[in-house]
VEXDREN-592178 format. One line per field, with one value per residue (C-alpha): z, y, x; residue number from 1. Coordinates in Angstrom, 3 decimals. Each point is the difference from the previous one (the first is absolute). Layout:
BEGIN
c3 = (Z; ...)
c2 = (Y; ...)
c1 = (X; ...)
seq = (NUM; ...)
This chain:
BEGIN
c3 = (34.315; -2.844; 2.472; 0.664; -3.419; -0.692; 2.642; -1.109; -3.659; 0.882; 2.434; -3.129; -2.105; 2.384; 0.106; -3.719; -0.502; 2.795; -1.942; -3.055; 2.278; 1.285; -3.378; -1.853; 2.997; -0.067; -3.709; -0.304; 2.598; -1.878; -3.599; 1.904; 1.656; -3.868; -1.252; 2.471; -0.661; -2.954; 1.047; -1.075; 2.267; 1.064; -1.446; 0.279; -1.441; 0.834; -0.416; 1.557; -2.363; 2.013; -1.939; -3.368; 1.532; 0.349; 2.635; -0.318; 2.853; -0.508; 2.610; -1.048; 2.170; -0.394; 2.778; -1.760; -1.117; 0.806; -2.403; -1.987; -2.114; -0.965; -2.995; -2.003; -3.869; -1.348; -2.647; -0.553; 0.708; 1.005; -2.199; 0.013; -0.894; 0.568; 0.657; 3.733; 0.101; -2.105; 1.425; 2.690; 2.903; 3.597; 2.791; 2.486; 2.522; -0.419; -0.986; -1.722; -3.027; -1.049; -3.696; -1.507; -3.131; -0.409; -1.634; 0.337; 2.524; 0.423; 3.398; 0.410; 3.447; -0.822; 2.978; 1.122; -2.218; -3.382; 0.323; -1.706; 0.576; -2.032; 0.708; -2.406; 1.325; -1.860; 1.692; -1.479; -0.240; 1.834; -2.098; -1.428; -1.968; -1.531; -0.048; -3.352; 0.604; -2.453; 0.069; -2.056; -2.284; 0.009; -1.083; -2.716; -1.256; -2.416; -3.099; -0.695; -3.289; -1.464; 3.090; 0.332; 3.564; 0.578; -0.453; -3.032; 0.445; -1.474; 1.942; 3.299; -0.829; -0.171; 2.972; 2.003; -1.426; 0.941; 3.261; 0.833; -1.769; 2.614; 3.078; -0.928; 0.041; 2.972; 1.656; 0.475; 0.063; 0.045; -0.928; 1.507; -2.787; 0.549; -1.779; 1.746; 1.083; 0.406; -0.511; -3.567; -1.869; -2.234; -1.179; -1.496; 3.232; 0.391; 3.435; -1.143; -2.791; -2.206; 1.563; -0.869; 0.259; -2.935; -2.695; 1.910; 0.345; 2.476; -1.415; -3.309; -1.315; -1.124; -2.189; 1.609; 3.715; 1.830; 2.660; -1.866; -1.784; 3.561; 1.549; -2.721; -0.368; 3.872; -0.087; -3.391; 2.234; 3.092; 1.863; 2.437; -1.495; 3.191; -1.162; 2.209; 0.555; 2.061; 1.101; 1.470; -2.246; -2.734; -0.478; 0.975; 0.400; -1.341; 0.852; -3.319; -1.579; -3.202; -0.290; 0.661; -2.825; -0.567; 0.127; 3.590; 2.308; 2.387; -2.235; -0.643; 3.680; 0.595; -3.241; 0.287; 1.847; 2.463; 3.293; 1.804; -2.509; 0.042; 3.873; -1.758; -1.215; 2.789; -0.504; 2.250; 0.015; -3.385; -1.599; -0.004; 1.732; -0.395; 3.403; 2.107; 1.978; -3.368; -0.660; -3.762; -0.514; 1.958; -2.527; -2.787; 1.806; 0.201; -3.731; -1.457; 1.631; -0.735; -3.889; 0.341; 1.879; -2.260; -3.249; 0.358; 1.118; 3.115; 2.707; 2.596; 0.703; 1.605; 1.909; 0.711; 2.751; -1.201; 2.418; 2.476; -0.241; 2.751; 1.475; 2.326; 3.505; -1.417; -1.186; 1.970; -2.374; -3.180; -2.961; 0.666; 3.569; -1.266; -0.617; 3.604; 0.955; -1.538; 1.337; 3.718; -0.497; -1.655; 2.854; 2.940; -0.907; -0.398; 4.083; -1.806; 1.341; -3.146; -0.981; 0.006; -2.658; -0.181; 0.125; -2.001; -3.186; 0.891; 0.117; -3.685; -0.860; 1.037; -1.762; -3.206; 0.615; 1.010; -2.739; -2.922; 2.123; -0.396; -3.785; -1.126; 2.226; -1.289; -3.768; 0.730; 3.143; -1.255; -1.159; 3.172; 1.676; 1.455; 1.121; 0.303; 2.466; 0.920; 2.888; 1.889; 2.941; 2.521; -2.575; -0.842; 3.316; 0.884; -0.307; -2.772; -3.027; -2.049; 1.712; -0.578; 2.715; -1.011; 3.445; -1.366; -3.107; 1.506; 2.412; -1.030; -3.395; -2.991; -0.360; -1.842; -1.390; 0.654; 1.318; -1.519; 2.492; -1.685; 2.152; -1.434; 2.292; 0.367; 3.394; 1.054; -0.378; 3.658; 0.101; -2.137; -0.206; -2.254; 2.069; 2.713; -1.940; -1.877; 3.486; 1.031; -3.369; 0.345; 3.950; -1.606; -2.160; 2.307; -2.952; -1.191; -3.587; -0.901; -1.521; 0.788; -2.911; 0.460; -2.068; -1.242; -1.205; -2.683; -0.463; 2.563; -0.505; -0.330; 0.493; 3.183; 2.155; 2.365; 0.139; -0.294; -3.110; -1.192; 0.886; 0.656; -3.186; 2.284; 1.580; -2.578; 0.244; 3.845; -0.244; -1.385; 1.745; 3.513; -1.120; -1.112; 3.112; 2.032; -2.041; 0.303; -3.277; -3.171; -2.802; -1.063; -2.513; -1.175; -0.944; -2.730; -3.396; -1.069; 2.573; -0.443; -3.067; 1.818; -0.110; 3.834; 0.930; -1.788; 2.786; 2.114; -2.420; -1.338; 3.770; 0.251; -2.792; 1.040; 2.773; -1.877)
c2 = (-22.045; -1.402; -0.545; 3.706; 1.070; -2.087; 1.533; 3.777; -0.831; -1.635; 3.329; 2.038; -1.763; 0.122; 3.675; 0.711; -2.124; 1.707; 3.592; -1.414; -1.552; 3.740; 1.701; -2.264; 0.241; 4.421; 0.077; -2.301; 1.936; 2.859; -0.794; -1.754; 3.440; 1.681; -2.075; 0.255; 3.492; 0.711; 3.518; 3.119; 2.503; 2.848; 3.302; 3.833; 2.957; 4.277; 2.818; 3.649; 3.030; 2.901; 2.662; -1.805; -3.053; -3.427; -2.457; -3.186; -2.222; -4.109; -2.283; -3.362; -3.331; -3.685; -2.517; -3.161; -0.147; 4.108; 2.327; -0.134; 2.966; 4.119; 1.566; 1.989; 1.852; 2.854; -1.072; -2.355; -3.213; -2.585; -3.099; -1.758; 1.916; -0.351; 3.872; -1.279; -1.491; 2.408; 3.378; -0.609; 2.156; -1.653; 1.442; -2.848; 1.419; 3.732; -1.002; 3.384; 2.220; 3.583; 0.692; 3.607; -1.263; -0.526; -2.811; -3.828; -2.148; -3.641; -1.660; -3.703; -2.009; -3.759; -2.360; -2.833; -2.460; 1.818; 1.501; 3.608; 2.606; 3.299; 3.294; 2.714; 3.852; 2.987; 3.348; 2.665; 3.185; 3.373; 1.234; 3.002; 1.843; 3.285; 1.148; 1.205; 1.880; 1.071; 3.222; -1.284; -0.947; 2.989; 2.364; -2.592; 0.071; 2.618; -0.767; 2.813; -0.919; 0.168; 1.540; -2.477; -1.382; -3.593; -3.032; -1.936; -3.691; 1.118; 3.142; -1.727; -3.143; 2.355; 1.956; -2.998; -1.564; 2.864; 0.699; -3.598; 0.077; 2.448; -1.477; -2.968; 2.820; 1.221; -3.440; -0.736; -3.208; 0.744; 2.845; 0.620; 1.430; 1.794; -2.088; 1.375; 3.503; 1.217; -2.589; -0.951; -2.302; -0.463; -3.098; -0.905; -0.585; -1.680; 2.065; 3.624; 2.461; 0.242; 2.954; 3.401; -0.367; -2.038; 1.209; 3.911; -1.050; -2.141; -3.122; 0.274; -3.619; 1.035; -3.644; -1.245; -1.901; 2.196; -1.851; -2.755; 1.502; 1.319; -3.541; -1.625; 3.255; -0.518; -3.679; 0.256; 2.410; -2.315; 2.318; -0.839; 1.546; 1.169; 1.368; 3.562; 0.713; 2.458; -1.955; 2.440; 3.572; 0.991; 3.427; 2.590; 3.717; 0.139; -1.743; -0.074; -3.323; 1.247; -0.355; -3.307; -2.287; -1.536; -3.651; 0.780; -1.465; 2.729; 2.182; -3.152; -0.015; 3.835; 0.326; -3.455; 1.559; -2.816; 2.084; -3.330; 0.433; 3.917; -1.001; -2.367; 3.296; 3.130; 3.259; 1.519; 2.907; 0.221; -3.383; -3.008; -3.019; -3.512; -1.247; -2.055; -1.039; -1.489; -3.510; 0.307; 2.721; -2.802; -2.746; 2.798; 0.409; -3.565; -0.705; 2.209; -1.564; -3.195; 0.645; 1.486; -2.765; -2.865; 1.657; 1.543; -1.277; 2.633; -0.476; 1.766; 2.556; 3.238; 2.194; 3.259; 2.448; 1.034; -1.629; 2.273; 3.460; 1.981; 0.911; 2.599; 1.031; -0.984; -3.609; -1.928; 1.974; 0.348; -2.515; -3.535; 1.061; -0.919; -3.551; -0.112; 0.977; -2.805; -2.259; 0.766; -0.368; -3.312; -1.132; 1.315; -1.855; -3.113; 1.057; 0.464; 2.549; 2.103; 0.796; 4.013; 1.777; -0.071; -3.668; -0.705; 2.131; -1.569; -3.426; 0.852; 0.709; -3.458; -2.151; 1.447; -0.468; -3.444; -1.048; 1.309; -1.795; -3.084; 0.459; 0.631; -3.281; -1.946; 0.528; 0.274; -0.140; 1.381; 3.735; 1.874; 2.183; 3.284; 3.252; 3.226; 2.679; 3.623; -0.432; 2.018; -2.598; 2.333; 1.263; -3.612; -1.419; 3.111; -0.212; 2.749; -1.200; -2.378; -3.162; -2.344; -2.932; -0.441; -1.319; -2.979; -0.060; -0.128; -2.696; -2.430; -2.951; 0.977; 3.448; 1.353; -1.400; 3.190; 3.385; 3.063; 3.006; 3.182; 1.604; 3.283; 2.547; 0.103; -0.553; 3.091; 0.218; 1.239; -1.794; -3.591; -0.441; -2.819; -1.959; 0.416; -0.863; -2.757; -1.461; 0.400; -1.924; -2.430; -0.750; -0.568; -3.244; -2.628; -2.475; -0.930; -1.119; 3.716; 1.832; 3.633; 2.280; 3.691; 2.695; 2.593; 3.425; 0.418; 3.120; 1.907; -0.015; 3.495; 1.303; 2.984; -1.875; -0.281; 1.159; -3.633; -0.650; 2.960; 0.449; -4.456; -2.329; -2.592; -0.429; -2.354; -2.419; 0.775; -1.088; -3.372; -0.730; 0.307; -2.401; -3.118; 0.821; -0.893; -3.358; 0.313; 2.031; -2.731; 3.045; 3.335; 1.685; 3.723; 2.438; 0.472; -0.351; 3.508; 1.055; -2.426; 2.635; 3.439; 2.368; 0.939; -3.595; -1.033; 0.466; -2.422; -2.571; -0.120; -0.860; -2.250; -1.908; -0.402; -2.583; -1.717)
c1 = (106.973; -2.322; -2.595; -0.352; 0.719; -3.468; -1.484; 0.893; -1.216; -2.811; -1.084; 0.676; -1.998; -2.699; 0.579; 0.230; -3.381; -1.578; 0.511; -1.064; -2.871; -1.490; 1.018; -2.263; -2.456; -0.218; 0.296; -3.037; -2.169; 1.483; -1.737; -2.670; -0.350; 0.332; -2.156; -2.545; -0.087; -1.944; -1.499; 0.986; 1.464; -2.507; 1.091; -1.058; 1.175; -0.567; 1.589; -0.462; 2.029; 1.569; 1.920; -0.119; 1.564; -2.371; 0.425; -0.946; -0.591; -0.282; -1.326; 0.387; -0.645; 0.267; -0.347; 0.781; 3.845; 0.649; 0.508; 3.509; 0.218; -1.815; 0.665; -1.251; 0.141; -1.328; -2.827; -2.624; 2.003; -2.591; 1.086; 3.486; 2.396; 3.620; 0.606; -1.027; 3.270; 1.696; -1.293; -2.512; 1.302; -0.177; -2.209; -0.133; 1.797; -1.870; -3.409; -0.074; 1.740; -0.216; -0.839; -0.050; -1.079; -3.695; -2.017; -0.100; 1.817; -0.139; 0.898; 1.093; -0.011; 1.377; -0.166; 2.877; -2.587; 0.498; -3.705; -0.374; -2.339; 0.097; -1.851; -0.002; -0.251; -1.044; 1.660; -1.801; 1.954; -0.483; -3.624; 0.569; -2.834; -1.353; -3.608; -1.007; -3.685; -2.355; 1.840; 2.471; -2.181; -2.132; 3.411; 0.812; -3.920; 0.460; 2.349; 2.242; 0.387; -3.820; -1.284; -2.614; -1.150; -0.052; 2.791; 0.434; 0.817; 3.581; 0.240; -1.478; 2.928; 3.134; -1.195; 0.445; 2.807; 1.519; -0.880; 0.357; 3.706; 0.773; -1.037; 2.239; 2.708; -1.085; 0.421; -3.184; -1.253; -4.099; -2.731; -3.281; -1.851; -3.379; -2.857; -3.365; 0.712; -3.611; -2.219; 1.287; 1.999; 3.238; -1.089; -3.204; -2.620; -3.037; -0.620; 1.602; 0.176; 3.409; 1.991; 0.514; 3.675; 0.057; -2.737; -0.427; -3.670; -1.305; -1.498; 1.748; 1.462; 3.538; 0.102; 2.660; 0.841; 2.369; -0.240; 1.454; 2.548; 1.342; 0.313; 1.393; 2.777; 0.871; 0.383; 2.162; 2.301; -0.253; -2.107; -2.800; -3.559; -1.781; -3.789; -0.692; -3.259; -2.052; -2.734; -2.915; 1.165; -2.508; 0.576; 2.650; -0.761; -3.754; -3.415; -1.590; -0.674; -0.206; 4.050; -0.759; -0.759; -3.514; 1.903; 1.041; -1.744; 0.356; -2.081; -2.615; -0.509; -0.446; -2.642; -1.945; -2.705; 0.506; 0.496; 1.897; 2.626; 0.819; 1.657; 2.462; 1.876; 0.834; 0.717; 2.762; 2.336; -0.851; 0.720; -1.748; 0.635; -1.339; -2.180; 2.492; -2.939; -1.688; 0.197; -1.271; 3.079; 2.284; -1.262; 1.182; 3.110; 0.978; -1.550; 2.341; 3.340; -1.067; -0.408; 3.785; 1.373; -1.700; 0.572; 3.634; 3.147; 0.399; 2.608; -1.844; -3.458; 1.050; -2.734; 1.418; -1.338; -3.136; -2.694; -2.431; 0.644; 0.960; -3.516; 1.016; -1.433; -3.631; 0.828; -2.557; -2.767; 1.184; 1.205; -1.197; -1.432; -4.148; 1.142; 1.735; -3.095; -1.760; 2.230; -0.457; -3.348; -0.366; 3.092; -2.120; -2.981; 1.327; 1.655; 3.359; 2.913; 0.995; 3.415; 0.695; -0.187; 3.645; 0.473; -2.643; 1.682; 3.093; -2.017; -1.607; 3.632; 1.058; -2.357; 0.828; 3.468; -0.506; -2.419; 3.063; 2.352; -1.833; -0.976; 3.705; 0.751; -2.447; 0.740; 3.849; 1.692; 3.562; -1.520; 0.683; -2.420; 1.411; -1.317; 1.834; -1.711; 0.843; 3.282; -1.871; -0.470; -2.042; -2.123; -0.852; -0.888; -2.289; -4.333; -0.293; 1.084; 2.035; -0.991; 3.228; 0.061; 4.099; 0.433; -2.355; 0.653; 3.861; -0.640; -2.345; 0.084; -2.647; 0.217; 3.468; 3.094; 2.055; -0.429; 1.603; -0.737; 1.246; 2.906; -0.384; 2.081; 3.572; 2.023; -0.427; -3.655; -1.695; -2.975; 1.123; 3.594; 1.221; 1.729; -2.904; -2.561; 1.279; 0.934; -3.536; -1.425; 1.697; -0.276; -3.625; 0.695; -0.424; -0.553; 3.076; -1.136; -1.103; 2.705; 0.485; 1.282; 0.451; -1.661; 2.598; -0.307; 2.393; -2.403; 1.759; 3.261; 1.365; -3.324; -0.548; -2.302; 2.892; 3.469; 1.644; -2.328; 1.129; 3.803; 0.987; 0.195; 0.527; -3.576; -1.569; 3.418; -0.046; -3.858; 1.105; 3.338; -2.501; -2.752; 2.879; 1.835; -3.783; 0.434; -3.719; -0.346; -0.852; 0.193; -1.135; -2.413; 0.481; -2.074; -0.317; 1.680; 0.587; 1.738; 3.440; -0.466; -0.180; 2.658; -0.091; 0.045; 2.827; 2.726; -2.217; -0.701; 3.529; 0.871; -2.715; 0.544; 3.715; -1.551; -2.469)
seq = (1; 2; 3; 4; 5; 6; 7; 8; 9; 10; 11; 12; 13; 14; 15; 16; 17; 18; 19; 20; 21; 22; 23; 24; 25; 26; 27; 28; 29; 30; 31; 32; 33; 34; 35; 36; 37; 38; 39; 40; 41; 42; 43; 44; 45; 46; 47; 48; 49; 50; 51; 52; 53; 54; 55; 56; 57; 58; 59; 60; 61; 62; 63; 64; 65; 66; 67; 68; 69; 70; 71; 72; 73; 74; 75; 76; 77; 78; 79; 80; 81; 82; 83; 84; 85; 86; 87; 88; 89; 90; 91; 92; 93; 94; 95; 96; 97; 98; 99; 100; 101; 102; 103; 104; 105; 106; 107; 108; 109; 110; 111; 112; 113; 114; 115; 116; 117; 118; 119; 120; 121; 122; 123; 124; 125; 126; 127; 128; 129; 130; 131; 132; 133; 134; 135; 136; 137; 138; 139; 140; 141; 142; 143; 144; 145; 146; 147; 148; 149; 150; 151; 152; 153; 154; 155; 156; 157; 158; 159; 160; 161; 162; 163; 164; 165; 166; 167; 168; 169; 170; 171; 172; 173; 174; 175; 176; 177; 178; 179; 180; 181; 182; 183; 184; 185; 186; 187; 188; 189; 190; 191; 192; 193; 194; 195; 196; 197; 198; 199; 200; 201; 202; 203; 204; 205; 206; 207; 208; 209; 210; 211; 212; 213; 214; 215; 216; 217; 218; 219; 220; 221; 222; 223; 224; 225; 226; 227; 228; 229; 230; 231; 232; 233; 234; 235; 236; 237; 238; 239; 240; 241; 242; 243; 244; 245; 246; 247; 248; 249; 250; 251; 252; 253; 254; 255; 256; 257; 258; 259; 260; 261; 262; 263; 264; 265; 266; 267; 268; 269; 270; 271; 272; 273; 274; 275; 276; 277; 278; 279; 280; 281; 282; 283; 284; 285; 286; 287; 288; 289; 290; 291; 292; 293; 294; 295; 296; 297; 298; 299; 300; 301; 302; 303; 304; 305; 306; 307; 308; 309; 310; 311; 312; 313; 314; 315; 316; 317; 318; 319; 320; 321; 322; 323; 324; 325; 326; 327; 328; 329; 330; 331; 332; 333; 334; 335; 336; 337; 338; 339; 340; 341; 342; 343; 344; 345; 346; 347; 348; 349; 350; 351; 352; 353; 354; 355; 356; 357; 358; 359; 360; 361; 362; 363; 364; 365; 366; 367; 368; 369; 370; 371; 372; 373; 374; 375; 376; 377; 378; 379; 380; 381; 382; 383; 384; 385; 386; 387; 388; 389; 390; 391; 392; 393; 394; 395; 396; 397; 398; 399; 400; 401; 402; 403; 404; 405; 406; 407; 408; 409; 410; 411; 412; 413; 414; 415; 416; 417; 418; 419; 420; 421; 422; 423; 424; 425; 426; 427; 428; 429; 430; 431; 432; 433; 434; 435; 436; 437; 438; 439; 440; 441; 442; 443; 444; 445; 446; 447; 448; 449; 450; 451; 452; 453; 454; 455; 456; 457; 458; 459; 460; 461; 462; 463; 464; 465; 466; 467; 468; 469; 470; 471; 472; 473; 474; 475; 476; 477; 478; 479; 480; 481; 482; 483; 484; 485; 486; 487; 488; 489; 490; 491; 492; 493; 494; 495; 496; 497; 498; 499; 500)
């Protein structure tokens, strides 16, 4: 009996140290394995917004000792911090969360080793902005007190804070404010005369920066400062230099007596229109941006959809047609094919837009580049006028930073429904990192052009609701300021503004 007693204890001591044995053994390849691993777990972080709502998707990876633990907290939490523990919400199992709230996330991936590796994410919020034109400043220019024309530094001030103080009301989070309307400047300009819309004379230094004033006023109110300006206009509605001022370039070329120059400005439908073809007016172009971008805090350049004109049924001979002509010539010489005439406007388009894209880049890459043409797709793609390559400029790297096509009809509209046309814009963007805002026409609400602009407050919040439900749709801009003001829009901006 105490023979097999000895025997029973003596198995379960071999069993007991046996445990112990491969316990010891595992946990020791365990930390071996932990301590092996001294790399950090690979992490990424995105996010695509539909109807207001972000999603964020994490893909996180770590071959050594596996991944343990995702979570994640809303904020800038990149050092130790023991809200991790305390708040960080878990997203291993999902590898994605929803946030409705905009701003800064931070996502944390911690391996079976104790490594770390934290990714912060901006999501930017739906961009919403208003165009204010020179037209606002042209029915502010007079002062109804004294009469006089022109802004005072204090008058110029107010004006803006007050207009800016309203587009925070209106939810806004941006304005696009015109800068160069017609070949002029709100700012003082190596390359362009002072503005008319800020002295009443063209050329005349009002002694202060509004330009300045502006950004600062829009980044006190956390608004974006986006600089509008019409790059090719001169004139509107008249052909005579003399309204130009002697600084202007425009006029220096036209009266030098230097014939090359007089083709660097065109007279068409009468206005005048700097030379797209023209490298010397490209070079004055590209000058003047870089002087804003360098010298102002700017969030983004806006060109708006003043390039060719439409040329009409004669456009192979008329505007910039002579230096086409050149151009075939020098290209058949050298045993070249030329280009059309059409695709070489909408090639002397391109390189302008390519050379400001690069500037802005190369002084600083976070001001945005964007572009806002007529909606008016078919118009755009045709031989006779305008010139736009948007299905380049939407498909390929180095051109824009965001598109804003101006959807000016209602659903209804026969020839460019909403809905249609926005679905037709955007089957265009084939590069992903260009954004695609919409151009809205707060101008027509209430107004006759069509019985649902006329008789439906809805259209403008209808407008909206359609482009978040695409999820394609990064924001809007509206035009223009005043009109959020007009009594015949008010049913349709009250609606609106219920949405943003």
């Amino acid at each position: 009996m105490n023979k097999r007693k000895s025997i029973f204890i003596a198995i379960r001591m071999l069993s007991i140290f046996f445990i112990l044995f491969s316990f010891t053994f595992f946990t020791t390849k365990i930390c071996k394995a932990e301590e092996i691993d001294s790399n950090s777990p690979s992490l990424q972080v995105n996010y695509t917004i539909r109807s207001k709502v972000a999603t964020v998707i994490v893909e996180a990876n770590d071959n050594e000792s596996g991944i343990k633990r995702i979570l994640y907290l809303k904020g800038d939490i990149r050092e130790k911090s023991s809200r991790w523990e305390k708040l960080g919400k878990d997203i291993t199992n999902t590898l994605a969360f929803e946030v409705s709230t905009f701003g800064e996330y931070t996502v944390m991936v911690e391996d079976m080793a104790g490594n770390k590796t934290l990714q912060l994410i901006s999501i930017e919020t739906e961009f919403n902005a208003v165009w204010i034109s020179y037209l606002e400043f042209n029915d502010r220019l007079k002062d109804p007190a004294t009469g006089i024309v022109g802004f005072t530094k204090e008058r110029f001030e107010a004006m803006i804070d007050e207009m800016f103080d309203h587009v925070v009301e209106l939810h806004m989070n941006a304005v696009v404010v015109h800068v160069r309307p017609f070949g002029d400047a709100m700012y003082p300009s190596e390359y362009f005369p002072w503005s008319k819309y800020i002295t009443g004379t063209q050329g005349k230094d009002p002694g202060f920066d509004p330009l300045e004033y502006m950004v600062q006023a829009a980044h006190k109110r956390d608004l974006e400062f986006h600089a509008w300006i019409n790059p090719y206009r001169v004139s509107n509605n008249t052909i005579n230099i003399t309204t130009l001022a002697k600084s202007n370039i425009a006029r220096k070329w036209l009266t030098d007596n230097y014939p090359l120059n007089d083709r660097n400005i065109l007279p068409y439908g009468g206005a005048l229109y700097y030379n797209p073809s023209s490298a010397r007016v490209q070079a004055q172009i590209v000058n003047g941006i870089k002087e804003i971008v360098e010298n102002y805090d700017v969030d983004g350049i806006h060109f708006d959809d003043y390039f060719y004109p439409s040329l009409g049924a004669n456009y192979a001979n008329n505007f910039d047609s002579a230096e086409y002509k050149e151009y075939v010539k020098e290209y058949k010489a050298i045993g070249n094919i030329p280009k059309t005439i059409a695709d070489w406007r909408r090639n002397n388009v391109n390189k302008l837009i390519k050379k400001v894209y690069t500037a802005i880049k190369e002084i600083d890459d976070s001001v945005q580049f964007g572009i806002s043409p007529g909606g008016f797709l078919d118009y755009l793609l045709r031989d006779d006028g305008y010139y736009c390559d948007v299905k380049t400029w939407l498909s390929k790297p180095g051109y824009i930073d965001y598109i804003c096509p101006q959807l000016y009809w209602s659903f209804s509209n026969s020839i460019y429904p909403y809905d249609k046309i926005l679905d037709r814009w955007l089957s265009l963007r084939t590069n992903e990192d260009i954004k695609v805002y919409v151009g809205i026409a707060t101008y027509k609400a209430g107004s006759s052009e069509d019985p649902i602009w006329k008789n439906n407050a809805d259209v403008l919040m209808n407008q909206i609701e359609y482009g978040r439900k695409t999820g394609l749709v990064s924001g809007y801009i509206y035009f223009r300021y005043d009109y959020f003001y007009k009594n015949a829009t008010q049913p349709g901006v009250k609606k609106l503004l219920g949405i943003l």
